[in-house]
C-alpha positions as CSV (number, residue, x, y, z in Angstrom):
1,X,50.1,73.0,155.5
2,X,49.3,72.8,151.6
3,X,51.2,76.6,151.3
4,X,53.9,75.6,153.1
5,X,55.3,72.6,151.5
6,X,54.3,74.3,148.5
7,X,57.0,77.6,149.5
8,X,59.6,74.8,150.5
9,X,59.0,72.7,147.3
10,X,59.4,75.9,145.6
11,X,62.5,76.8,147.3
12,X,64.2,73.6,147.0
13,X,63.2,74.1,142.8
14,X,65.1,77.5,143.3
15,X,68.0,75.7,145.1
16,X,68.5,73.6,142.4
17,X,68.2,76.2,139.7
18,X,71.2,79.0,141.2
19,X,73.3,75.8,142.1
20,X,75.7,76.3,140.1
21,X,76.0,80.0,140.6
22,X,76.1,79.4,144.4
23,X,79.1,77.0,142.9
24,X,81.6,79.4,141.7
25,X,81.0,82.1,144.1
26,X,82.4,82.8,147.2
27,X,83.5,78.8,147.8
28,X,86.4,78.4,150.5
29,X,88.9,77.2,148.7
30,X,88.5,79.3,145.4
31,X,89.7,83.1,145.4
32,X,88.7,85.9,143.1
33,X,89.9,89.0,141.1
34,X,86.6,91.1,140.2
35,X,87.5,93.7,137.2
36,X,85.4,96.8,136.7
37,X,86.1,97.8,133.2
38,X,85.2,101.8,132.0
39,X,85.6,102.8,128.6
40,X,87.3,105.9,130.1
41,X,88.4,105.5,133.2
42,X,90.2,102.6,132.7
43,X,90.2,99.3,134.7
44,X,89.8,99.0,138.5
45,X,89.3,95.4,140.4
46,X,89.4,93.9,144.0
47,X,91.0,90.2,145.0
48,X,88.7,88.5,147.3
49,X,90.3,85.9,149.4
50,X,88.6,83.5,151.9
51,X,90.7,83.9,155.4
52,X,90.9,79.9,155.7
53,X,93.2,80.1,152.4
54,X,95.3,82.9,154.7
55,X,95.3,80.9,157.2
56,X,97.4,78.0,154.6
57,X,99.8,80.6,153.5
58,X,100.0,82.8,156.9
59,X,99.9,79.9,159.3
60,X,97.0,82.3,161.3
61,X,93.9,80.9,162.8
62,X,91.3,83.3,161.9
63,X,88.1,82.4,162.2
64,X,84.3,83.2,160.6
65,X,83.4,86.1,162.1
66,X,86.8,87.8,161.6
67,X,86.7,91.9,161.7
68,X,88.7,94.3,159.6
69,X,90.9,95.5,162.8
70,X,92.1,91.8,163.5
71,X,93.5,91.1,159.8
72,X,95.1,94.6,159.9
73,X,98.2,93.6,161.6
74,X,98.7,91.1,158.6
75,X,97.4,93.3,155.9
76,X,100.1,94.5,154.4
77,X,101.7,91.1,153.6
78,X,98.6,89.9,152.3
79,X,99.3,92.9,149.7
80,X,102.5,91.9,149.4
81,X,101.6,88.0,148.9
82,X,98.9,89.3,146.2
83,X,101.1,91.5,144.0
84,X,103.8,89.0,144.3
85,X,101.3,85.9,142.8
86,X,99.5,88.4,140.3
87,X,100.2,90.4,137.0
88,X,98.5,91.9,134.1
89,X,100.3,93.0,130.9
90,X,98.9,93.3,127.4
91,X,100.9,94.7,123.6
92,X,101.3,98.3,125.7
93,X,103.7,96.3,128.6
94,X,102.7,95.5,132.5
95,X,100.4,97.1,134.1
96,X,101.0,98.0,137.3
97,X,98.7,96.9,140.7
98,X,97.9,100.0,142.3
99,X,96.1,98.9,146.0
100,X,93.6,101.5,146.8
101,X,91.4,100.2,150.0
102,X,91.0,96.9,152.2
103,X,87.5,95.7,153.6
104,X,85.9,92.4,154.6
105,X,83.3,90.8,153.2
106,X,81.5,88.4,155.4
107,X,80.1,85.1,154.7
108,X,78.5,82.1,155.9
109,X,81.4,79.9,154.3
110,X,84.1,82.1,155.8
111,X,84.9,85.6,155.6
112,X,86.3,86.8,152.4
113,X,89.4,89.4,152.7
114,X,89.1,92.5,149.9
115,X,91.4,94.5,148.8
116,X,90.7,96.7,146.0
117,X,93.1,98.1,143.2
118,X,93.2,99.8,139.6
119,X,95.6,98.9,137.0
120,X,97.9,101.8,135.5
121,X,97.8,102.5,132.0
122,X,94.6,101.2,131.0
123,X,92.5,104.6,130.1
124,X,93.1,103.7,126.8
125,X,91.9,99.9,127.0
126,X,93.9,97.1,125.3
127,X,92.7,94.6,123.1
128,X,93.5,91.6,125.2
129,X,94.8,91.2,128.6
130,X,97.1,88.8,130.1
131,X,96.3,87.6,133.9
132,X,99.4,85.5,135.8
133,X,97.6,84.4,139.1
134,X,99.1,81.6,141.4
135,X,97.7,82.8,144.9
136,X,97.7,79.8,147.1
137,X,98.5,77.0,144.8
138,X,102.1,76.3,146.5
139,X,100.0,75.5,149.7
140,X,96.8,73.9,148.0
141,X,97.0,72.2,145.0
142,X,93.3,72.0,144.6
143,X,92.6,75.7,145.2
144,X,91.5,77.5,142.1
145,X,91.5,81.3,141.2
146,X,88.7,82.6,139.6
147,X,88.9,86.7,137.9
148,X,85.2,87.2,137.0
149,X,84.0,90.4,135.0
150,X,82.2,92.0,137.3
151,X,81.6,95.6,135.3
152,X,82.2,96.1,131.6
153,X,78.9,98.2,130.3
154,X,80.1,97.1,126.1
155,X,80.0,93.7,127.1
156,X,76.3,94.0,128.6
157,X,77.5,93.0,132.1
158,X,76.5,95.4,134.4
159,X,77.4,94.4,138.4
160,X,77.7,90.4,137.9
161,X,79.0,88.4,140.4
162,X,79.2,85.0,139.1
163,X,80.6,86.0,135.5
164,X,83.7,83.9,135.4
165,X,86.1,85.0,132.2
166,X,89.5,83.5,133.6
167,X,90.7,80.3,135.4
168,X,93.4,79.4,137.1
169,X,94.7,76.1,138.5
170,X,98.9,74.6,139.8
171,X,98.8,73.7,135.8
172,X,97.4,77.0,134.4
173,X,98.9,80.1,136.6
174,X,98.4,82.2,132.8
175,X,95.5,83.0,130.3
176,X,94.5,86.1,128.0
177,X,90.7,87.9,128.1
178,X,89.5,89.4,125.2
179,X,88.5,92.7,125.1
180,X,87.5,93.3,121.9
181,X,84.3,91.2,121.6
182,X,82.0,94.2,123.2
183,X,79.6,96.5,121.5
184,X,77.8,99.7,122.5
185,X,74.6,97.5,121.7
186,X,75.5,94.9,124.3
187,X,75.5,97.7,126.8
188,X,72.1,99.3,125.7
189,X,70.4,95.6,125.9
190,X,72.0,95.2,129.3
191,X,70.2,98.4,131.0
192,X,66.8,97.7,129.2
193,X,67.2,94.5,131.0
194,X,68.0,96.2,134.4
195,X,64.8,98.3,133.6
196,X,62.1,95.6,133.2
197,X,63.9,93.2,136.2
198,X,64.3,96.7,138.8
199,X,60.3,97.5,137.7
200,X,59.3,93.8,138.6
201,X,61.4,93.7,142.0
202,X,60.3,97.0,142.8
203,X,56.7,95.9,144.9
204,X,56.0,99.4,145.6
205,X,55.8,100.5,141.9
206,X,53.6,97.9,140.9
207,X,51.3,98.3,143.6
208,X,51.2,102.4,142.9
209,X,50.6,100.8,139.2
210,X,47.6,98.6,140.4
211,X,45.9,101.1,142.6
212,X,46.1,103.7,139.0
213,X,44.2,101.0,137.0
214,X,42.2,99.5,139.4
215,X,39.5,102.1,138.3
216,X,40.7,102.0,134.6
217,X,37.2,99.2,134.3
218,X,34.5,101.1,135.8
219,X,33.0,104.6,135.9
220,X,31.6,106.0,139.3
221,X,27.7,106.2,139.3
222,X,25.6,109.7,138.8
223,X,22.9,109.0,141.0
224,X,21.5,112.8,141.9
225,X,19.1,111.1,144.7
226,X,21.0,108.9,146.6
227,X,23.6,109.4,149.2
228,X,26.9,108.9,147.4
229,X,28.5,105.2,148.3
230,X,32.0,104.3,148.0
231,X,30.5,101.1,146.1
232,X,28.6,103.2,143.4
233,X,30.7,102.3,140.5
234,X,29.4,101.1,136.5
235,X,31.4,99.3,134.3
236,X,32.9,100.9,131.4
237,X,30.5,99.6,127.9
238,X,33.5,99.9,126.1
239,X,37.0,98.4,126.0
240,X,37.9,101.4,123.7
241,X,36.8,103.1,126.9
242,X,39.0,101.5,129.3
243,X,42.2,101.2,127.1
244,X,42.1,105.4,126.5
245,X,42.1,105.5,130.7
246,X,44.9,103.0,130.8
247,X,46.9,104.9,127.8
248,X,46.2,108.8,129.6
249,X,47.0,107.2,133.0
250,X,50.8,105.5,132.4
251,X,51.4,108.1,130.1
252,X,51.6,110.8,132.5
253,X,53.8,108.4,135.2
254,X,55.6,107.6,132.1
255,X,56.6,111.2,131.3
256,X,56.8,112.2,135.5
257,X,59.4,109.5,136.6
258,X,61.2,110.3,132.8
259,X,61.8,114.1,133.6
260,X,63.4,113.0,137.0
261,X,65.2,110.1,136.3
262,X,67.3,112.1,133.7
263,X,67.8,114.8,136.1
264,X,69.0,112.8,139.1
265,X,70.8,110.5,136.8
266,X,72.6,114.3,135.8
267,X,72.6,115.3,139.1
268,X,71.3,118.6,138.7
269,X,68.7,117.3,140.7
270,X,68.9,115.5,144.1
271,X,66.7,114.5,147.0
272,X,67.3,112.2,150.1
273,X,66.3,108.8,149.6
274,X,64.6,108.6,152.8
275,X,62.3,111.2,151.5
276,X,62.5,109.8,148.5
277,X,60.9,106.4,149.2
278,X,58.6,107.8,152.2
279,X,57.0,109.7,149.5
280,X,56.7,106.9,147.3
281,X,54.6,105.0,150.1
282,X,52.6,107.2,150.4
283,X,52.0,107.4,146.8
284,X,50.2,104.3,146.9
285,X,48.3,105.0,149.6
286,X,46.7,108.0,148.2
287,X,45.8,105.9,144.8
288,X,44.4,103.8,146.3
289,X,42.5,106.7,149.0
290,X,41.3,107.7,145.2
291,X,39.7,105.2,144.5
292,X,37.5,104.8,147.6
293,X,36.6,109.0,147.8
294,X,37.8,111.0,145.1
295,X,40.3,113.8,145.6
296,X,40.9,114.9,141.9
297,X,37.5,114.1,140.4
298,X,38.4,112.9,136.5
299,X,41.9,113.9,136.6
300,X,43.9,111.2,138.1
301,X,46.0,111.8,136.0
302,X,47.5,114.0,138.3
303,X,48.2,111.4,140.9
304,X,50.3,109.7,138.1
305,X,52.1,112.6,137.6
306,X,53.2,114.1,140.3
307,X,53.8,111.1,142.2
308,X,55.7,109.8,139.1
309,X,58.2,112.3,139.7
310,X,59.3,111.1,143.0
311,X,59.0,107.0,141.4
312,X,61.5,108.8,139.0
313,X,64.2,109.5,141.4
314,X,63.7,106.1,143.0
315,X,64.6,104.4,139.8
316,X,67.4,107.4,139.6
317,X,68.7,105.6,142.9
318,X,69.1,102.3,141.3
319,X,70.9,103.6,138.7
320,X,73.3,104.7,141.3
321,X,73.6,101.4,143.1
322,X,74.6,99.9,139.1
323,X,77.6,101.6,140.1
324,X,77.6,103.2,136.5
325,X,79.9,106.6,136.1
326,X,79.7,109.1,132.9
327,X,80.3,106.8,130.1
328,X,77.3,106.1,127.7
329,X,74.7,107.9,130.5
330,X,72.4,108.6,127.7
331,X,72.6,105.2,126.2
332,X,72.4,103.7,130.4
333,X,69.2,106.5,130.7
334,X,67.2,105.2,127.7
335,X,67.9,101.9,128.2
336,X,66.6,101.9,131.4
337,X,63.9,103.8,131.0
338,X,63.0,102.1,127.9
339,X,63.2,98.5,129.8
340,X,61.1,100.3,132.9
341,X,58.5,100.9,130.3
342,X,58.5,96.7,128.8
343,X,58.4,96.2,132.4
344,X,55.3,98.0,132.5
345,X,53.4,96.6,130.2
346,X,54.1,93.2,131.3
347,X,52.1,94.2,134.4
348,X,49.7,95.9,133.2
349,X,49.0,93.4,130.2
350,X,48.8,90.7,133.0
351,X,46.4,92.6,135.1
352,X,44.0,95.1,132.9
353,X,42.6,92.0,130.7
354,X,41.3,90.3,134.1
355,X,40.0,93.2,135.4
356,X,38.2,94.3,132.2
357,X,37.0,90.2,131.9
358,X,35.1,91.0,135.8
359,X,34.3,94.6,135.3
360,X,30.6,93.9,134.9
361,X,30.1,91.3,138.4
362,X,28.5,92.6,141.1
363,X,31.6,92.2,143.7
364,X,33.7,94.2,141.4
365,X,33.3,97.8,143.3
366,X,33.6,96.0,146.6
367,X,37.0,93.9,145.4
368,X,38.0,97.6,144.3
369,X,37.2,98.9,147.6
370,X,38.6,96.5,149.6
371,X,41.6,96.2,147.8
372,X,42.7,99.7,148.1
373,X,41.8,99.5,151.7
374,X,44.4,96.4,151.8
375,X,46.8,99.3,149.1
376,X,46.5,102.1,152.0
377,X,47.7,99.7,155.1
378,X,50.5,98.3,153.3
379,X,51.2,102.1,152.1
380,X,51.0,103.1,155.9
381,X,53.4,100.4,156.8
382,X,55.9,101.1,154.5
383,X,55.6,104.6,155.3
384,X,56.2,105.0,159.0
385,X,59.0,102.0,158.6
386,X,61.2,104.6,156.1
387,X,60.1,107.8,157.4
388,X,61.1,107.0,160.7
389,X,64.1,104.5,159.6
390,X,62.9,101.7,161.0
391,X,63.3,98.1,160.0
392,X,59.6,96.3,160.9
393,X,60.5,92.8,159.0
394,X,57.2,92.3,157.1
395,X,58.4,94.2,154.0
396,X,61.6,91.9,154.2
397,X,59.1,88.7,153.5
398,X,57.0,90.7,150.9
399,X,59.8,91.4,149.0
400,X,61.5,88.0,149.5
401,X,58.0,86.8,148.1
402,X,58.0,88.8,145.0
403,X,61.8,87.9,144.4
404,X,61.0,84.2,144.2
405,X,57.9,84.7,142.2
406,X,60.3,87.0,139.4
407,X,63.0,84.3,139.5
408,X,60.4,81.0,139.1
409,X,59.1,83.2,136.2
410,X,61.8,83.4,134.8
411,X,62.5,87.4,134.9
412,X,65.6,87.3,136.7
């Protein structure tokens, strides 16, 4: 009882806190223009429109729930409508819409219509860009346009949702962004920030991490006339001691998921995710195995490195989901890896002090024990659910769990 109002105190805390994100996103009566800006590639976007404001300025009567193949029919003069209540110009002239692809994106507050675009002429970026958007406003005078920078890697802001730049109301159809303000260190900060928040939301790598240093406090016993126990363990006299096993230990992951993060990142190396994330389940499992019956007798090292690798290409596939393309890939790699590495020594600063503190009590090499026995099920579980591509739920909660944690820290 105490847990759960607890969990529902905190939620209602985290309620509070994103309200007024939840505000200015995806709201009925506001629509959007998201802008992806590359420093090479130019600038692409998508207008996102909530199918009760169609329903004001087509007379339909969709309804939540809507599909893709029932707007078609009235698709293309929603285009129409779009390009007729929208422009962009700057010093160089207009720049022409270009629509590219449709899609819908469905929410609790009504379904939001996509459709996505690229401006022409914008490879070579302009300073400032002027927006002209009146969608809706001749039907309801209290609808409001938003265009929020969802992608712009100078500017630090790498897939936002709820980055507003622009507004538009009846009495302000017109207003100017400026593009100037960026820098290539905004961008760097940004992907060491991705790094740390993707190590701290990634469960699975911390718990491979915990199951590496579990044993970084203690020493297995050499006792030449007794059977061997899976409990014979003697803490380390020296924190000099422990610190070199922590140090040899995350070095080696460190360099692993390095080498094949850059080459996924490149591409010149690439393995199915499934595979991918099966292998990094079972990666804790067989830390934590380790740690109960040794399979590389003073080298685990070895289990940081080569299951490092395949960590590697996991954080290689977040990369991909940042929707980031050629531009500044060295500056995006180190960053990353560079905030995957603060991210790491948050946890193990949190974590190795405490175990070094209750090295020396007697329930120590049973709480290791036991706790890699509790490492290997969860490692099982999340193994047969992605080898076999199969959604169990449990993992859902976990991760839910370790999101709220991150957020009420304050890491996200």
């Amino acid at each position: 009882m105490k847990y759960s109002f607890f969990r529902k105190r905190t939620q209602l805390l985290l309620m509070l806190f994103f309200l007024p994100l939840v505000a200015i996103a995806h709201i009925p009566n506001q629509s959007y223009i998201f802008l992806r800006i590359y420093e090479t590639d130019g600038i692409e976007g998508r207008f996102e429109i909530n199918t009760r404001e169609i329903n004001k300025v087509f007379g339909t009567n969709f309804k939540n729930g809507v599909t893709l193949n029932e707007v078609q029919p009235y698709m293309e003069d929603i285009k129409a409508y779009l390009l007729q209540n929208t422009s962009f110009s700057s010093y160089t002239g207009n720049h022409k819409i270009v629509i590219k692809d449709t899609g819908i994106f469905a929410f609790s507050l009504g379904d939001f219509v996509q459709v996505y675009f690229h401006l022409e002429n914008t490879k070579n970026l302009p300073k400032n860009l002027t927006v002209n958007y009146s969608a809706v406003f001749e039907k309801d005078d209290t609808h409001r346009g938003y265009l929020i920078t969802e992608y712009n890697w100078r500017d630090g802001v790498i897939n936002e949702e709820t980055n507003i730049t622009l507004d538009f109301s009846p009495s302000k159809t017109q207003d100017t962004m400026d593009l100037t303000k960026s820098s290539v260190w905004n961008g760097f900060y940004a992907m060491i920030k991705q790094g740390v928040w993707h190590i701290w939301i990634g469960i699975d790598h911390i718990l491979f991490l915990l199951a590496l240093i579990l044993p970084s406090v203690v020493r297995r016993s050499k006792k030449e006339h007794n059977k061997y126990s899976v409990f014979d363990w003697e803490p380390v006299m020296t924190f000099k001691s422990a610190f070199l096993y922590i140090i040899k230990v995350v070095t080696f992951f460190t360099i692993a998921h390095t080498i094949t993060l850059t080459l996924a990142s490149l591409e010149l190396v690439v393995l199915p995710s499934r595979l991918v994330e099966s292998i990094i389940a079972f990666s804790i499992g067989l830390a934590a195995f380790h740690n109960i019956k040794p399979i590389f007798k003073l080298k685990d090292w070895i289990i940081a490195f080569i299951f490092g690798l395949f960590h590697g290409f996991g954080f290689a596939s977040v990369l991909g989901d940042l929707g980031l393309t050629n531009e500044f890939l060295t500056l995006s790699l180190l960053g990353f890896n560079v905030g995957v590495e603060i991210g790491q020594l948050v946890i193990i600063a949190a974590i190795f002090p405490i175990l070094y503190l209750i090295r020396k009590l007697k329930f120590y090499p049973k709480f290791l024990v036991y706790l890699s026995i509790v490492l290997i099920m969860i490692s099982l579980y999340w193994f047969i659910e992605r080898a076999l591509d199969i959604d169990l739920k449990l993992d859902y909660y976990i991760n839910s769990w370790a999101y709220e944690i991150a957020v009420f820290l304050g890491l996200k």
